[in-house]
N, C-alpha and C positions, 0 to 999 in steps of 0.2 A: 504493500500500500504506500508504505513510504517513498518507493524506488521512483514515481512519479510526480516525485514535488515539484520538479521545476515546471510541470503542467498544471498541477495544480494549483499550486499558491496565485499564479496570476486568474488564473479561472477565478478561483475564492475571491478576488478583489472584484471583481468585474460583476459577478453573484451581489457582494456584499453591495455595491453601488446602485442594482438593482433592487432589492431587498429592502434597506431601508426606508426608500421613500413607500413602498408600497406596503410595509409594514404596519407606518403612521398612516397610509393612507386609507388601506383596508377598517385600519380600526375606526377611522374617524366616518369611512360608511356604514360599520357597523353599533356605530351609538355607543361605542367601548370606550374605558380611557385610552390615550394612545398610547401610552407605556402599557399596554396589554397585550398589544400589536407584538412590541420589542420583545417583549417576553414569548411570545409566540414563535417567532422568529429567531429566536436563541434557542429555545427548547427544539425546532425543528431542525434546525442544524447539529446542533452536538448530540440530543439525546436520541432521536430519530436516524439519524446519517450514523452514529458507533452498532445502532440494533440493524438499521436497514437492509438489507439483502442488495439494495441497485447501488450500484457502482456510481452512477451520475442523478439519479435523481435527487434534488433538493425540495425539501419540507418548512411550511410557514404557515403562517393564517392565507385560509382560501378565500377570495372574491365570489368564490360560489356559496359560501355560508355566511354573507354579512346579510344575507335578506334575513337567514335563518336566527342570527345572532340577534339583527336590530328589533325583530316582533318578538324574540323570547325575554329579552331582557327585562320590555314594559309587562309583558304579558304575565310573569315570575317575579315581578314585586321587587326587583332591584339585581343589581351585575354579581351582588355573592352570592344570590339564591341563583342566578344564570351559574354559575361556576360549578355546581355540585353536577347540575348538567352535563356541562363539558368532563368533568373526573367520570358520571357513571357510563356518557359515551365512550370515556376511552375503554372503562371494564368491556362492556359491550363490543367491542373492535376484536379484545383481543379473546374474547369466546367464538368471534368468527373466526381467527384466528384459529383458534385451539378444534373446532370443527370443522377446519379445512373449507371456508367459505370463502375460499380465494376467488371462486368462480361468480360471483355471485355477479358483477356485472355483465356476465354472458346474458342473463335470465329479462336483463330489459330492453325490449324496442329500440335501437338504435335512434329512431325518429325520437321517441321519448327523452334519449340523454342529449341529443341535439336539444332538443326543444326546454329542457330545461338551463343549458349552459345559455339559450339564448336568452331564456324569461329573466334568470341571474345579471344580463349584464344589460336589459335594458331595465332593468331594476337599479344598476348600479348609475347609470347616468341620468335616471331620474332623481336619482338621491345627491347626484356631487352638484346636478343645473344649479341649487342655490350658493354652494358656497363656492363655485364658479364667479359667482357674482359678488361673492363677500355678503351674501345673507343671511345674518343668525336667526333662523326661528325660532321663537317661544316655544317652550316645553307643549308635544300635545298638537301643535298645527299639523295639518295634513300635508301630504307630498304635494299634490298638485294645487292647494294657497302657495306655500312655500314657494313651489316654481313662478308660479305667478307673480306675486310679489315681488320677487328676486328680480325682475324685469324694473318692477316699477321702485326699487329701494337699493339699486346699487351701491356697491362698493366702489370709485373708480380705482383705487390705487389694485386693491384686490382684484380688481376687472382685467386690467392692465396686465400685471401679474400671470393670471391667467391666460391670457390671450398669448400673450409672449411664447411661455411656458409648452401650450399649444403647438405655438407654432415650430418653437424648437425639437417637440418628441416627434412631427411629422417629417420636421427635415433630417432629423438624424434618421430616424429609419426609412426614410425611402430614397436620400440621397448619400450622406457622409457614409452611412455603414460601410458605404459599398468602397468609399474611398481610399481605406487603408486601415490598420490595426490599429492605430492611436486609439479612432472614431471606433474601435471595437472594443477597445479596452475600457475607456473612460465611456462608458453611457446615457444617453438622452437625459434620463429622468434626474440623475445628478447634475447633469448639465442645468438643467429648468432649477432644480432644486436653489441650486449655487446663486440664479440671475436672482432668481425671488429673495435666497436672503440678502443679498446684495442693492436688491429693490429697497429693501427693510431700512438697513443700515442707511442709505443715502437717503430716505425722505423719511423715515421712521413712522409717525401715528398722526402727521400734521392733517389738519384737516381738509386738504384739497387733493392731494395724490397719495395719502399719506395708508397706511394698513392700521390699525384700533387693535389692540392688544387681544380683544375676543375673538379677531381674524387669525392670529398665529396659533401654532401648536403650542401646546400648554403642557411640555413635559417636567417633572416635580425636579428640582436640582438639591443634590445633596451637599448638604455640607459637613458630612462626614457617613461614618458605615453604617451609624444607624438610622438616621436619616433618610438611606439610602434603600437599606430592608424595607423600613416602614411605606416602601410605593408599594410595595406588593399589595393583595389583595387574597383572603381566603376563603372558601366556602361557609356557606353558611347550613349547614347539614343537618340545621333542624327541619329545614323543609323537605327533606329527600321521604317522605308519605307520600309526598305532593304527589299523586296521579299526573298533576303537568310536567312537573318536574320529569318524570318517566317518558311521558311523550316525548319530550322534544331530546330527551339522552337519546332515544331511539331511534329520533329524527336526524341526531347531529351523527350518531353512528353510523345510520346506513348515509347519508349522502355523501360524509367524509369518505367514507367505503369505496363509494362509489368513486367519486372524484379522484381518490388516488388511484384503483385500479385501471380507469381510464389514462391517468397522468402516466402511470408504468407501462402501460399497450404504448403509450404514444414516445415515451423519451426508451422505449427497447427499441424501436422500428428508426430513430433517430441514432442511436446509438451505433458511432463507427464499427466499433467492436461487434456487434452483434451481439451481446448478452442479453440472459434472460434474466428478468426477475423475481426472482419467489414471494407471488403471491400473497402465501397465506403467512409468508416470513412477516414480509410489511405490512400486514393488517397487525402484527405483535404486536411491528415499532412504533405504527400510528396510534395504535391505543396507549400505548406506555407514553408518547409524549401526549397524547392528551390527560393522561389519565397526571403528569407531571406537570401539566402548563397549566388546569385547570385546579391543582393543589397551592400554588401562586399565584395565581392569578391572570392567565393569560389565556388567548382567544384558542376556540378551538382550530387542529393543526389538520392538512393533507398533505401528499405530494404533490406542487404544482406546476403546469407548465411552465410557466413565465418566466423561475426561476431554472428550469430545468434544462430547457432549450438554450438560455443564457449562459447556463456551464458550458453544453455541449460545443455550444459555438465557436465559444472562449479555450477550448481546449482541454476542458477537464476531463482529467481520465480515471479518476477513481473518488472514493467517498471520501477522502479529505480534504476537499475541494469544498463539498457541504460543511465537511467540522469545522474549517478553518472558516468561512464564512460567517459561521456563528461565535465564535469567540469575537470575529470584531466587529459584531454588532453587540454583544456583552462590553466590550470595554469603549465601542461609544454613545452609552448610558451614559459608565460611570467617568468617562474623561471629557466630555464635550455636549453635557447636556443644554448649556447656556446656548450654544450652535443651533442646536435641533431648535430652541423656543424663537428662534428666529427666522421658521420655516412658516413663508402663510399658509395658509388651507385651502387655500386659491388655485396654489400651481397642484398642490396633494390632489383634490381635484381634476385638473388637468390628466395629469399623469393617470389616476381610475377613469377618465374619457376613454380613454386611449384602451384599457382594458377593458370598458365594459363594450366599446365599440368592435373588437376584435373575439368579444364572445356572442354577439350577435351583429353582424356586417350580413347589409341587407342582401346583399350576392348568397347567403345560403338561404335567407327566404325563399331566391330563386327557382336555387338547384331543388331544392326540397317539392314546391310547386311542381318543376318537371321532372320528380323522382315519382310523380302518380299519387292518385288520390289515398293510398295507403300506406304512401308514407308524410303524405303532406297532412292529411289531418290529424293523425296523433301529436304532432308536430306543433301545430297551430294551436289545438287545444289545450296543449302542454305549457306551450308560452303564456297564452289570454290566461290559462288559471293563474299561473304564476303570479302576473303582473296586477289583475284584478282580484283575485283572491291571498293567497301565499303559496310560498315553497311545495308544502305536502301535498297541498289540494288538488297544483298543478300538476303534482309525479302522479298524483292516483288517478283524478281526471281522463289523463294522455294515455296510461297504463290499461285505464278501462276501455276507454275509445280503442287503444292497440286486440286489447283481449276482443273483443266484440269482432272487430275484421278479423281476425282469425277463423273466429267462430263462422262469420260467414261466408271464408273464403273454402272452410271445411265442411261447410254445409254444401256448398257449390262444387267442390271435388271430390265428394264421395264416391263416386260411379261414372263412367263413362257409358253411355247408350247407344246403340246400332242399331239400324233396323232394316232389313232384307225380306225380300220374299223369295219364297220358297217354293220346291217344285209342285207344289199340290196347290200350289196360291191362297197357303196360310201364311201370314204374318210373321218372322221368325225376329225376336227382338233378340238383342244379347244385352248381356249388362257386365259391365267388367268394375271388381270391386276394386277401392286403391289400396293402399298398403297398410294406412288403418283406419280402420273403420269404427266410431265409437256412440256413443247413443245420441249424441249431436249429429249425425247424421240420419236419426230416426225420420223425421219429418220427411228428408227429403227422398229415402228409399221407399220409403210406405207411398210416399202422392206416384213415383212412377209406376210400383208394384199396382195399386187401386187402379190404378187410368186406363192397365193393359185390357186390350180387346179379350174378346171372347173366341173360343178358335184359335187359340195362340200357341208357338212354341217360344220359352222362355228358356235362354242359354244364361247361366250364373256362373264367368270366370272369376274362380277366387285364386289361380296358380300365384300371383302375386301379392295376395293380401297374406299380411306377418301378424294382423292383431285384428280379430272379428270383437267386438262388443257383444256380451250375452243377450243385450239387447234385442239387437240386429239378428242374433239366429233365433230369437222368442218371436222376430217378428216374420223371417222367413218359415218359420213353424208355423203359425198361423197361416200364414199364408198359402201353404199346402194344400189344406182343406179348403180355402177359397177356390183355389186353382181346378182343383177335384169339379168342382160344381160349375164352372163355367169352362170349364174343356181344355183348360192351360197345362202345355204337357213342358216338365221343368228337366231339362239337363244342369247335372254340374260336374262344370271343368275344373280338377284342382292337381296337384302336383302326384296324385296316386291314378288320374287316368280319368275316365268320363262315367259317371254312375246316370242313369232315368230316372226321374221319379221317386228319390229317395225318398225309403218312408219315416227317417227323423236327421233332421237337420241336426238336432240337437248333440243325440251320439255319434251324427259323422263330424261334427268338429270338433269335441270330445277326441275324437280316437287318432284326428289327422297328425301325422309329425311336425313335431313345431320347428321354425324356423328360428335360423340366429337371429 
């Protein structure tokens, strides 16, 4: 691990430049203190990155759980009664862990996990639009006053700030990156970060271009170790009865779950080297650091792209590239916190545009649209819940709309149907069963079975069906004695040869060899 430091450590710097601001920035969309953030982002680095199994993934507060963070906090009676949350999420992580639930985001609709990364991030630019503008709302306003407002009660110096800030993370990535290593080394977001404090210092709080002290980040400065302790923050464990309290451990579980096994599909498939990573290893590590960020006081943790892709780029090539990252976000707490308090909220802001814009960028609306109507409505539905409802509403919502197409695209390919005539100029229908056949396709074997004429011969290929529903031969048993009375003479084709007029469905599928 060590043998790659001279890859690493400049990766780490490049991680950490990225990190930072969207540590403070994440927390401040998630209604958290911003030293919650930092703590998150310490604990994702060293205690996450020493357990983790990926070589390049790095771990932090996710953008995909500030929605989840900002309605639990009000909704749970305050941020220590949110914490005991984040601790029985991370227990929870790691029983998935311990049950080999590595798999577990194979099990959802793809349209579904789009559809929620997108609800997440136009969530997240509806939440930064006011302090874009340098707008504090009152405790209790709503998103869309808040945005409103924000138009008509600007900030200019914070306006400014922003806009700049803006304009800087769009020209560094879509022009300097390309430039040369410097522009890869040193990153947009510090870039923006650096003008805005720099904005601070030369015009400070004056009242014409100036930023107002409730516009900056507000991280606590110590002036000495205990002082320093004393930011933390601890669980408040007399609420853990709280039935909410369990909901939302089980909310922050499985989405964290999720969001990192998707983060490890995506930085293995990135990953020069081609390694894999174990799975059900790092649902361990993410529960242990949540289970340790949420004992302190910090946000809950995934593995996330933004910072992950940022290693890879940079040239990290193994995990202490993540550890070292986190240590020097631990010592610029404690050496340069007067620094951070002179970060407005404005470009923090900015810089979550730019993330929430690149979890939902209107070009997948598109592809989605011309991926067909089944994958576009789980899709759509998934977001609107999201955005008008919350987080869970919209995964269940999408999830049910997904289940339901299923249902009806296996109601629709139960059987294929022929129909021929035959030399005596009866009707010979055939019907070929699929491969499984289960009681959701009762409805629609029975309306073909009732509708056949009278005078018929009925051909039933099962040589390919693997799994008949008792159903379905209770219903082909029945059907026997119909057939009997209206002249319907039944063949069936299976893997042992052609029987007539079997006289019980019931023990010829009983007795056929089963297939792998």
């Amino acid at each position: 691990m060590f043998k790659q430091i001279k890859s690493d450590f400049p990766a780490s710097i490049v991680v950490f430049f990225v990190a930072l601001p969207l540590c403070l920035g994440i927390a401040l969309a998630s209604g958290a203190p911003l030293f919650a953030g930092l703590i998150a982002g310490i604990v994702g680095g060293i205690v996450v990155g020493i357990i983790s199994g990926s070589q390049i993934g790095v771990s932090g507060p996710a953008a995909g759980l500030a929605a989840i963070v900002l309605s639990a906090i009000g909704a749970l009676g305050g941020y220590e009664n949110f914490l005991v949350a984040v601790v029985l999420g991370g227990v929870i992580q790691l029983l998935f862990g311990v049950l080999k639930a590595g798999v577990i985001g194979y099990y959802f609709p793809s349209s579904v996990i789009k559809g929620m990364l997108t609800g997440i991030g136009i969530i997240i630019i509806l939440k930064q639009i006011p302090y874009f503008f340098g707008y504090i709302a009152p405790k209790g306003e709503g998103t869309y006053t808040q945005i409103f407002k924000s138009f008509t009660n600007l900030n200019l110096g914070s306006t400014i700030v922003a806009v700049v800030g803006l304009a800087i993370l769009l020209l560094w990535a879509n022009v300097l990156s390309k430039k040369g290593r410097i522009f890869q080394l040193v990153q947009g977001p510090l870039v923006a970060v650096i003008v805005g404090i720099v904005f601070y210092v030369v015009f400070g709080d004056s009242p014409t271009v100036g930023i107002a002290k409730e516009n900056l980040v507000s991280v606590p400065v110590p002036d000495s170790f205990s002082s320093f302790t004393n930011q933390f923050r601890f669980p408040n464990f007399a609420v853990i009865t709280q039935v909410d309290i369990w909901i939302t451990a089980f909310t922050i579980a499985l989405v964290a779950s999720l969001e990192t096994l998707l983060c490890v599909e995506a930085t293995d498939k990135l990953d020069p080297q081609k390694r894999v990573t174990p799975t059900n290893r790092e649902l361990l590590a993410q529960g242990t650091g949540n289970i340790i960020s949420g004992l302190i006081g910090g946000l809950p943790i995934t593995q996330v792209i933004v910072r992950s892709s940022a290693n890879i780029q940079s040239g990290g090539k193994t995990k202490m590239s993540a550890i070292i990252h986190g240590f020097l976000l631990l010592i610029s707490i404690i050496a340069i916190p007067t620094l951070l308090n002179m970060i407005p909220l404005s470009v923090l802001a900015a810089v979550l545009l730019i993330v929430g814009y690149k979890l939902a960028k209107p070009a997948l609306f598109l592809k989605m649209f011309q991926s067909g109507w089944k994958q576009f409505v789980p899709f759509i539905v998934t977001v609107i819940g999201i955005v008008a409802i919350d987080l869970l509403w919209g995964i269940a919502l999408g999830l049910l709309v997904g289940i339901v197409i299923i249902l009806i695209k296996s109601y629709q390919n139960s059987h294929f149907l022929n129909k021929e005539a035959n030399n005596d100029g009866k009707p010979n229908i055939k019907m070929t069963l699929a491969e499984e056949v289960t009681f959701f396709n009762k409805g629609a074997i029975l309306k073909e079975l009732d509708g056949l004429e009278e005078n018929t011969y009925l051909t039933l290929d099962v040589r390919k069906t693997r799994y008949l529903d008792n159903d379905i031969i209770e219903i082909l048993e029945d059907f026997s004695t119909k057939a009997a009375n209206r002249n319907i003479d039944i063949q069936l084709i299976s893997e042992r040869g052609i029987v007539e007029n079997p006289d019980s469905y019931i023990q010829f599928f009983k007795l056929r060899p089963k297939k792998a």
